[in-house]
C-alpha positions in Angstrom: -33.5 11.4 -34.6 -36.8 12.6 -33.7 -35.7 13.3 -29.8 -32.8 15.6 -31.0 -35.7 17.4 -33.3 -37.9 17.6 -30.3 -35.4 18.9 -27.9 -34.5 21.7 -30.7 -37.7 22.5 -31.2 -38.1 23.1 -27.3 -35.1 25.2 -27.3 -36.3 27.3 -30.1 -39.4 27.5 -28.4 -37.7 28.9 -25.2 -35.7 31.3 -26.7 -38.5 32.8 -28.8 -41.0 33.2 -25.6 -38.5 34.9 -23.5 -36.4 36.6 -25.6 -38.2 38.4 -28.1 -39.4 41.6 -27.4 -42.7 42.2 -25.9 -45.3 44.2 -27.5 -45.8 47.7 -25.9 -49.6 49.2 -25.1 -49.7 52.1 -27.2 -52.3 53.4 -25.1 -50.0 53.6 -21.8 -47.5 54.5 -23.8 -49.5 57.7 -24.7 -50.9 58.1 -20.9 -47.6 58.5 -19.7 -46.2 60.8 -22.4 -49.2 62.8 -20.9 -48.6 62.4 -17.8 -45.1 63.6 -18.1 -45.5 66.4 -20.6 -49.3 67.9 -21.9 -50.7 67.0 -18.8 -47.9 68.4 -16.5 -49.2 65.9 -13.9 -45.9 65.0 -12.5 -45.6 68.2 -11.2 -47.8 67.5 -8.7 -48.1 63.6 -7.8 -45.8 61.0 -7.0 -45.8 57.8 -9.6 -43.4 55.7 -9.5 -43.4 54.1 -13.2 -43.0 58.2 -14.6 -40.6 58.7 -11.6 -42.3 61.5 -10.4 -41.8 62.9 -7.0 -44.5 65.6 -6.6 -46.1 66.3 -3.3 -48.8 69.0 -3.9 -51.2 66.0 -5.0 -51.8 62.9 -3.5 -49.1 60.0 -3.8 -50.9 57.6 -6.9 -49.2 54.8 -6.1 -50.6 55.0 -2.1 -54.4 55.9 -3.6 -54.0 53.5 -6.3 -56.8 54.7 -8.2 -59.0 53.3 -10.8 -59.5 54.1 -14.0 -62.8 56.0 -13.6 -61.7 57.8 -10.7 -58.6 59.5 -12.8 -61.0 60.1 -15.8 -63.4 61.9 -13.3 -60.6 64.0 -11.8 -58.8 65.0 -14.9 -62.0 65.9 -16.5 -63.2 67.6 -13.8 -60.4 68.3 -11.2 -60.7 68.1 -7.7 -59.5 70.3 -4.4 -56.5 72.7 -6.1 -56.5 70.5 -9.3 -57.7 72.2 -12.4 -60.0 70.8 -14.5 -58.1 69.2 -18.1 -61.6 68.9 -20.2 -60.2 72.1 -22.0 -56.9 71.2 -22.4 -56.8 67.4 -23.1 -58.9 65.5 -25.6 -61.4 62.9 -24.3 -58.8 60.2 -25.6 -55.7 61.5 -24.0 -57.5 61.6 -20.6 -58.7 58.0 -21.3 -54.8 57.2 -22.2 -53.6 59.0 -18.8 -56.0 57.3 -17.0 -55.2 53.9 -18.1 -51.8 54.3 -17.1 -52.0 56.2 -13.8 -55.1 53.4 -13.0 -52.3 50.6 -14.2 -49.0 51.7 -13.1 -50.2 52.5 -9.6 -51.6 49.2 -9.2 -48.2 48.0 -9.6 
């Protein structure tokens, strides 16, 4: 009796690891809502998470940059990129910089 409640109990366990939903990141969820939208950034660069094809910017997921890099950047902007200081909050450049710096490492 205690095998079959062992073997159930593994089976439950299975099914509960790999079948339940995973929790999401709220904060890359944001990032590429950004990325997508406010920011306008996949006008310009190629990611392939956002399935983005720009190519006025550099390809993100060649550069793979890290998070401090794209906070730099979209703070301050770079070559024909306009600065975003004005436009985004601090926090949505931290949440599109978490997920370019994430999904590009991919």
């Amino acid at each position: 009796m205690k095998k079959n409640n062992y073997f159930y109990f593994l089976i439950f366990l299975f099914l509960n690891l790999f079948f339940l939903p995973v929790k999401s990141d709220p904060i890359l969820e944001l990032g590429k809502i950004i990325f997508l939208e406010q920011g306008n950034c996949a006008t310009c660069h190629t990611l392939a998470d956002a399935k983005s094809n720009g190519n006025i910017g550099p390809n993100l997921n060649q550069i793979k940059p890290d998070i401090a890099r794209v906070i730099n950047t979209v703070t301050n902007g770079i070559g024909v990129m306009p600065p975003y200081k004005d436009l985004l909050s601090t926090q949505e450049i931290e949440a599109v910089a978490h997920y370019v710096s994430i999904t590009a490492a991919e």
